[in-house]
LUMKE-962266 format. One record per residue: residue number from 0; residue in three letters; x negated, y negated, z negated of N, C-alpha, C, O in turn. Coordinates in Angstrom, 1 decimal. Example, Ala and Ser with C-alpha at 12.3 -4.5 7.8 and 13.67 -1.06 7.14 Angstrom:
+-----+------+--------+---------+--------+---------+----------+--------+--------+---------+--------+--------+---------+--------+
: seq : type : n.east : n.north :   n.up : ca.east : ca.north :  ca.up : c.east : c.north :   c.up : o.east : o.north :   o.up :
+-----+------+--------+---------+--------+---------+----------+--------+--------+---------+--------+--------+---------+--------+
:   0 :  ALA :  -13.2 :     5.7 :   -7.8 :   -12.3 :      4.5 :   -7.8 :  -13.2 :     3.3 :   -7.8 :  -14.2 :     3.3 :   -8.5 :
:   1 :  SER :  -12.8 :     2.2 :   -7.1 :   -13.7 :      1.1 :   -7.1 :  -12.9 :     0.0 :   -7.9 :  -13.4 :    -1.1 :   -8.0 :
+-----+------+--------+---------+--------+---------+----------+--------+--------+---------+--------+--------+---------+--------+
END
This chain:
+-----+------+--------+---------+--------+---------+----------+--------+--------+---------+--------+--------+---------+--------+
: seq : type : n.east : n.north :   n.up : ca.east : ca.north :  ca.up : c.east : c.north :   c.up : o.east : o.north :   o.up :
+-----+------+--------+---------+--------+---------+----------+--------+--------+---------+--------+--------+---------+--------+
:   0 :  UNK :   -1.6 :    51.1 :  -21.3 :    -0.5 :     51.9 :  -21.6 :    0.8 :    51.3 :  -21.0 :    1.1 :    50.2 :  -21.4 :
:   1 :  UNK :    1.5 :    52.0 :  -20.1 :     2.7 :     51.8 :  -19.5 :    4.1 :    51.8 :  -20.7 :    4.2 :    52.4 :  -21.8 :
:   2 :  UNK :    5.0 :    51.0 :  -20.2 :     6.1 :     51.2 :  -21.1 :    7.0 :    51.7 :  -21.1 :    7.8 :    51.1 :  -20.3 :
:   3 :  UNK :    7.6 :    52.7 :  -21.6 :     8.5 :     53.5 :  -21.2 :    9.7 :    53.0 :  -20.9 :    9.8 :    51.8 :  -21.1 :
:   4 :  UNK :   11.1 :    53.7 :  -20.2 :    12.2 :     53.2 :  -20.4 :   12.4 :    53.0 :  -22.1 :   12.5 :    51.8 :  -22.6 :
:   5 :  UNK :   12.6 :    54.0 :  -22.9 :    13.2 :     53.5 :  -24.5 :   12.7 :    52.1 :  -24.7 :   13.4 :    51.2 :  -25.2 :
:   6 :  UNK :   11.2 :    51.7 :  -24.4 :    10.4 :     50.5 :  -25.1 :   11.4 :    49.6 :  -24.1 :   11.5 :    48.4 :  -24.4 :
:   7 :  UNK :   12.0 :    49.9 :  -23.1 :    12.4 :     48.7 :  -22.1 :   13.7 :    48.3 :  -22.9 :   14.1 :    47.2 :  -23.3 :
:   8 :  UNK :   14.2 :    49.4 :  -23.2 :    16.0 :     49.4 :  -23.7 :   15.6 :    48.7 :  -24.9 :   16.3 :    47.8 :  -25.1 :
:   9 :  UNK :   14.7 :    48.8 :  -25.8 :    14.1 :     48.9 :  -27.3 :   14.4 :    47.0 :  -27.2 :   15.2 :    46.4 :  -27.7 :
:  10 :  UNK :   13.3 :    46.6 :  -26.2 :    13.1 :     45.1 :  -26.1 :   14.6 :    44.2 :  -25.4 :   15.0 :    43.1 :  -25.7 :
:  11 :  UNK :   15.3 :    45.4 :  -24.3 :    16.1 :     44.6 :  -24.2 :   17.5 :    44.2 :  -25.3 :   18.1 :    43.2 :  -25.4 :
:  12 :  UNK :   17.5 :    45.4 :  -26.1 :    18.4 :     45.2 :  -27.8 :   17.7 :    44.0 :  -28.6 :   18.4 :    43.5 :  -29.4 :
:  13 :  UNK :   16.7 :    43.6 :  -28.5 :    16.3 :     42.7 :  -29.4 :   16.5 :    41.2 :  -28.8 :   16.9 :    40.2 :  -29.4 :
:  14 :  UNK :   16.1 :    41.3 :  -27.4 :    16.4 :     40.4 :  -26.9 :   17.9 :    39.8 :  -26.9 :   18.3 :    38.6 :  -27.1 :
:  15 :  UNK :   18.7 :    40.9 :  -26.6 :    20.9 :     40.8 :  -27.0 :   20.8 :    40.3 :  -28.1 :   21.7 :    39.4 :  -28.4 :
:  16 :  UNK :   19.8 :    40.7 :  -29.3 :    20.1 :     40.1 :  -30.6 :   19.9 :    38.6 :  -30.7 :   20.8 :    37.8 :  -31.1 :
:  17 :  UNK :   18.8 :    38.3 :  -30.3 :    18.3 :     37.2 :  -30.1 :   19.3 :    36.2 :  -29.7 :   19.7 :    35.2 :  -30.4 :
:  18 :  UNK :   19.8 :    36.5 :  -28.7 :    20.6 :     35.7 :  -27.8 :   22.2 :    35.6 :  -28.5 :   23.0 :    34.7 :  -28.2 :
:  19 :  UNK :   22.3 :    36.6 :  -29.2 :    23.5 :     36.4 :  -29.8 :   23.1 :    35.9 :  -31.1 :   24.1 :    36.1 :  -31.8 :
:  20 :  UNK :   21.9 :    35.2 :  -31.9 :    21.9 :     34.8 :  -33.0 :   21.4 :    33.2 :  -32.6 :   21.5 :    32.4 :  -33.4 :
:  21 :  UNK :   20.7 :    32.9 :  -31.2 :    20.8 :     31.9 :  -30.9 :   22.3 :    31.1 :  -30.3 :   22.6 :    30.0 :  -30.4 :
:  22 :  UNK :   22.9 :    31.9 :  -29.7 :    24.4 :     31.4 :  -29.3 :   25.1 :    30.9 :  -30.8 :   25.5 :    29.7 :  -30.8 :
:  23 :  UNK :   25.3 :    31.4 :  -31.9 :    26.1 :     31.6 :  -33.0 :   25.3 :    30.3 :  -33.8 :   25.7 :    29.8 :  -34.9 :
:  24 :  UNK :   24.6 :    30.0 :  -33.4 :    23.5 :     28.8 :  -33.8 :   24.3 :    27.6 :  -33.1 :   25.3 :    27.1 :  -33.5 :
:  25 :  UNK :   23.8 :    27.4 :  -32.2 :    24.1 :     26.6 :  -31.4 :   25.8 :    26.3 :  -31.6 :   26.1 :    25.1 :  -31.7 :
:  26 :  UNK :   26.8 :    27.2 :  -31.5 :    28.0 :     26.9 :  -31.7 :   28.5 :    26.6 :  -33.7 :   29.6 :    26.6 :  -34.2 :
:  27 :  UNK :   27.6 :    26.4 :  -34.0 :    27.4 :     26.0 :  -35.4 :   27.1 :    24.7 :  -35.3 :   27.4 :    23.9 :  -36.2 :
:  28 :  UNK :   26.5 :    24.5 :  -34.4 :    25.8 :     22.9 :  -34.4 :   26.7 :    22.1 :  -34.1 :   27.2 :    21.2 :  -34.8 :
:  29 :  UNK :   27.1 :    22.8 :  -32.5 :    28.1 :     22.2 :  -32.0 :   29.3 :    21.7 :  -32.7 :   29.7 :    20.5 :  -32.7 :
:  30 :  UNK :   29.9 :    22.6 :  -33.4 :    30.8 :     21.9 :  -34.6 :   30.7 :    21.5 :  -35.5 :   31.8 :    21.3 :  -36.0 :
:  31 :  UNK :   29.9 :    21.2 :  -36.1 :    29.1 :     20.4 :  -37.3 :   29.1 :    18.8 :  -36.6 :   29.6 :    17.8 :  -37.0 :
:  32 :  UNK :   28.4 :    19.0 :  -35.1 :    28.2 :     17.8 :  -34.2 :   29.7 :    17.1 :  -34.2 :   30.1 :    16.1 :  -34.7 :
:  33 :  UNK :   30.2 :    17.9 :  -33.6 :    32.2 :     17.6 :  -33.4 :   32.5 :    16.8 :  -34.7 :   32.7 :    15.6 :  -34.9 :
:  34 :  UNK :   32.5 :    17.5 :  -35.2 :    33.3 :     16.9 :  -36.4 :   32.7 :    15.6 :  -37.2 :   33.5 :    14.7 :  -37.6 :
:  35 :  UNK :   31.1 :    15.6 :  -37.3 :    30.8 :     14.0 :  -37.6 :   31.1 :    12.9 :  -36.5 :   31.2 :    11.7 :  -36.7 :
:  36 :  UNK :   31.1 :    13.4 :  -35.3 :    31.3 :     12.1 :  -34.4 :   32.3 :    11.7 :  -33.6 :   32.6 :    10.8 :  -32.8 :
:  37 :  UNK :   33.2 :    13.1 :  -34.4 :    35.0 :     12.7 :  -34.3 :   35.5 :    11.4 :  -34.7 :   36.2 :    10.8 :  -33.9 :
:  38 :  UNK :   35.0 :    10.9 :  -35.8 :    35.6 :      9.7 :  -36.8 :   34.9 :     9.1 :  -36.3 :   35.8 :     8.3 :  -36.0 :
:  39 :  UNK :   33.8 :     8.5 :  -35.9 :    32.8 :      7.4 :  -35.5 :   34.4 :     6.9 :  -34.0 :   35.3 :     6.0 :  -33.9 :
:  40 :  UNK :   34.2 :     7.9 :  -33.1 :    35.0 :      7.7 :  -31.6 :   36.1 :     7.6 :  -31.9 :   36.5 :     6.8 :  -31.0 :
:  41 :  UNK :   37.1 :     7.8 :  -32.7 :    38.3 :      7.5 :  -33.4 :   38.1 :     5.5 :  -33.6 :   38.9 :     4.7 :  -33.1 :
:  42 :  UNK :   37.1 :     5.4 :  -34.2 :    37.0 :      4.6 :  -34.7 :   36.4 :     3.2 :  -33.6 :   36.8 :     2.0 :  -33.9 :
:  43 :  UNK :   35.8 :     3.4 :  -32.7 :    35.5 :      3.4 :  -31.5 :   36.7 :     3.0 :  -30.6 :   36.9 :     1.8 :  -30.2 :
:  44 :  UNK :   37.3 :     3.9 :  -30.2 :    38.3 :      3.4 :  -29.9 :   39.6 :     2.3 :  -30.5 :   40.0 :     1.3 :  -30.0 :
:  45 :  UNK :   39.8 :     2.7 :  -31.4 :    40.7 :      1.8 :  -32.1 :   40.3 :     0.4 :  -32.6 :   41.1 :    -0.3 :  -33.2 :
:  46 :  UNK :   38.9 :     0.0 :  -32.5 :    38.0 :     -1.5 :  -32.0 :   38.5 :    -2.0 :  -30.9 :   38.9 :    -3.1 :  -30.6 :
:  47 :  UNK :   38.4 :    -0.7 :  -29.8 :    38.7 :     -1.4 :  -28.2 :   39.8 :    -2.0 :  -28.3 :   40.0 :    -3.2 :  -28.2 :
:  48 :  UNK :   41.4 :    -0.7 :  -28.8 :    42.3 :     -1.4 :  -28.6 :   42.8 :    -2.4 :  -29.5 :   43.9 :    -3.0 :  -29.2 :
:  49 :  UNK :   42.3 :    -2.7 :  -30.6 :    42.4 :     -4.3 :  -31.1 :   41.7 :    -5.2 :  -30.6 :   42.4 :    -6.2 :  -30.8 :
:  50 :  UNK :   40.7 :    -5.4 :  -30.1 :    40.3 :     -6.2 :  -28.8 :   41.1 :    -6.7 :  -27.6 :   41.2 :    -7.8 :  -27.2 :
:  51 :  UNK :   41.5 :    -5.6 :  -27.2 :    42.5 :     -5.9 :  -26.1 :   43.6 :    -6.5 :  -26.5 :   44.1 :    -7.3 :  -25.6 :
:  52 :  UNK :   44.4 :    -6.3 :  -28.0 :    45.2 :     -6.9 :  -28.4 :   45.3 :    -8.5 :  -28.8 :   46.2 :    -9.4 :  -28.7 :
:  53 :  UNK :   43.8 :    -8.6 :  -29.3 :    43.8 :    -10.5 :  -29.8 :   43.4 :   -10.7 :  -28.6 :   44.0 :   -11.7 :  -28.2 :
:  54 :  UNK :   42.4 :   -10.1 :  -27.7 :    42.3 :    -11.0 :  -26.1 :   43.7 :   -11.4 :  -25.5 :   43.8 :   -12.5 :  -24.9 :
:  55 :  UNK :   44.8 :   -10.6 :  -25.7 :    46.3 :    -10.5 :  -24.9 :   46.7 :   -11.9 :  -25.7 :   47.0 :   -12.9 :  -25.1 :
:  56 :  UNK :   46.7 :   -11.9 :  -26.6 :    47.0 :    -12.9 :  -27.7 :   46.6 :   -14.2 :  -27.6 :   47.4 :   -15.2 :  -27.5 :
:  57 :  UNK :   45.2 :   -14.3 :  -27.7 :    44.5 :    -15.6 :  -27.2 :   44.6 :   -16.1 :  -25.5 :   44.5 :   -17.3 :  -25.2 :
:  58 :  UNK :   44.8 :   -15.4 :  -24.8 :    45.7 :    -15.4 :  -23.5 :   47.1 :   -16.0 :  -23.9 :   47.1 :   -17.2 :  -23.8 :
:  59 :  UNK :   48.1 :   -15.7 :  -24.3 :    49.0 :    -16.3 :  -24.4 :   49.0 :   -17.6 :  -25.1 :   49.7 :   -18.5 :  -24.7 :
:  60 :  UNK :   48.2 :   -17.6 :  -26.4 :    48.2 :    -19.3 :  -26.7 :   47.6 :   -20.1 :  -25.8 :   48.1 :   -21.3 :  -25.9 :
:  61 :  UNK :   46.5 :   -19.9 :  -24.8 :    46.0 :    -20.6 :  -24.0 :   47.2 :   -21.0 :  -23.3 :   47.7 :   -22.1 :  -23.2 :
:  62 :  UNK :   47.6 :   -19.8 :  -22.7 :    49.0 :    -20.8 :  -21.7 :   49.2 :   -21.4 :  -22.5 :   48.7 :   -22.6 :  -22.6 :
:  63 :  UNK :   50.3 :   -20.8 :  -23.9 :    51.6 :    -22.0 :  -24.6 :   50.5 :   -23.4 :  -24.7 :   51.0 :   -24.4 :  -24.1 :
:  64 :  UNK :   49.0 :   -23.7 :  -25.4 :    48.8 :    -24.6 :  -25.6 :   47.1 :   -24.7 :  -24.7 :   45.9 :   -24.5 :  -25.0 :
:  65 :  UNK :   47.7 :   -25.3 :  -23.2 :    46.8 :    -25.5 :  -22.2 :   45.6 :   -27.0 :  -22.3 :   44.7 :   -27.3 :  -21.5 :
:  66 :  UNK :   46.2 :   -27.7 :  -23.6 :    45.5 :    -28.6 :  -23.5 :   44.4 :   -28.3 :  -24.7 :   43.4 :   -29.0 :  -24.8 :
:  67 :  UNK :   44.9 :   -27.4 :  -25.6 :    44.2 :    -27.3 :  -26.4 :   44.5 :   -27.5 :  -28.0 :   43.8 :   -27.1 :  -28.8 :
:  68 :  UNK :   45.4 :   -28.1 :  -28.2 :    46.0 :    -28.5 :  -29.2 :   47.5 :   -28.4 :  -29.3 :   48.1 :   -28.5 :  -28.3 :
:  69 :  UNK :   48.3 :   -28.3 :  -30.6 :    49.7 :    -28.1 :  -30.6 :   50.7 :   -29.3 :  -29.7 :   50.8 :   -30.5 :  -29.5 :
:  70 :  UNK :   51.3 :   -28.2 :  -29.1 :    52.4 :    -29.5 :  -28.9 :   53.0 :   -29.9 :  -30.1 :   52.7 :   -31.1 :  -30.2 :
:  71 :  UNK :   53.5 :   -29.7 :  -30.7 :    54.4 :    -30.5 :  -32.1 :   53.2 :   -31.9 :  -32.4 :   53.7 :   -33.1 :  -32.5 :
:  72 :  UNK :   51.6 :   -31.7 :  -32.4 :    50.8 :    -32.7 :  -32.7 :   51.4 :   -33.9 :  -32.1 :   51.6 :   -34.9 :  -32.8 :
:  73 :  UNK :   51.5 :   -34.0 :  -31.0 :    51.7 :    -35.5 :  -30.7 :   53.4 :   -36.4 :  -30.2 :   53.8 :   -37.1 :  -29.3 :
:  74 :  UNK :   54.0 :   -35.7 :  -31.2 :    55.3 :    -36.2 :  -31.7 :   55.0 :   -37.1 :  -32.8 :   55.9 :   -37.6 :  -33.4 :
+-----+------+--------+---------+--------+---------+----------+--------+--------+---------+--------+--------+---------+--------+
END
């Protein structure tokens, strides 16, 4: 049995449904996804840039104290 045009139109409506109930899915996830791994990368980042901050830091006492110990110590 051949399929008519209506059974084509018929399948292609279910298929639009489909596709628009899997998109609405997927953009559900998607922001569910967003939003828990917002605060992790927030968080993520602001590790790096306190890293960079005590590295800048420990750089600079190294110059002030190149031998390793206070200058005031050996007064």
């Amino acid at each position: 049995m051949a399929l008519t045009r209506t059974d084509l139109n018929k399948i292609d409506d279910l298929l639009d449904k489909q596709e628009l109930k899997f998109e609405k899915k997927i953009v559900e996830f998607e922001s569910e996804f967003f939003e828990k791994i917002d605060p992790i990368l927030k968080e993520i980042t602001t590790a790096r840039e306190e890293r960079l901050l005590i590295e800048n830091r420990l750089e600079a006492l190294e110059d002030i104290h190149q031998t390793g110990t206070h200058s005031l110590a050996t007064i």
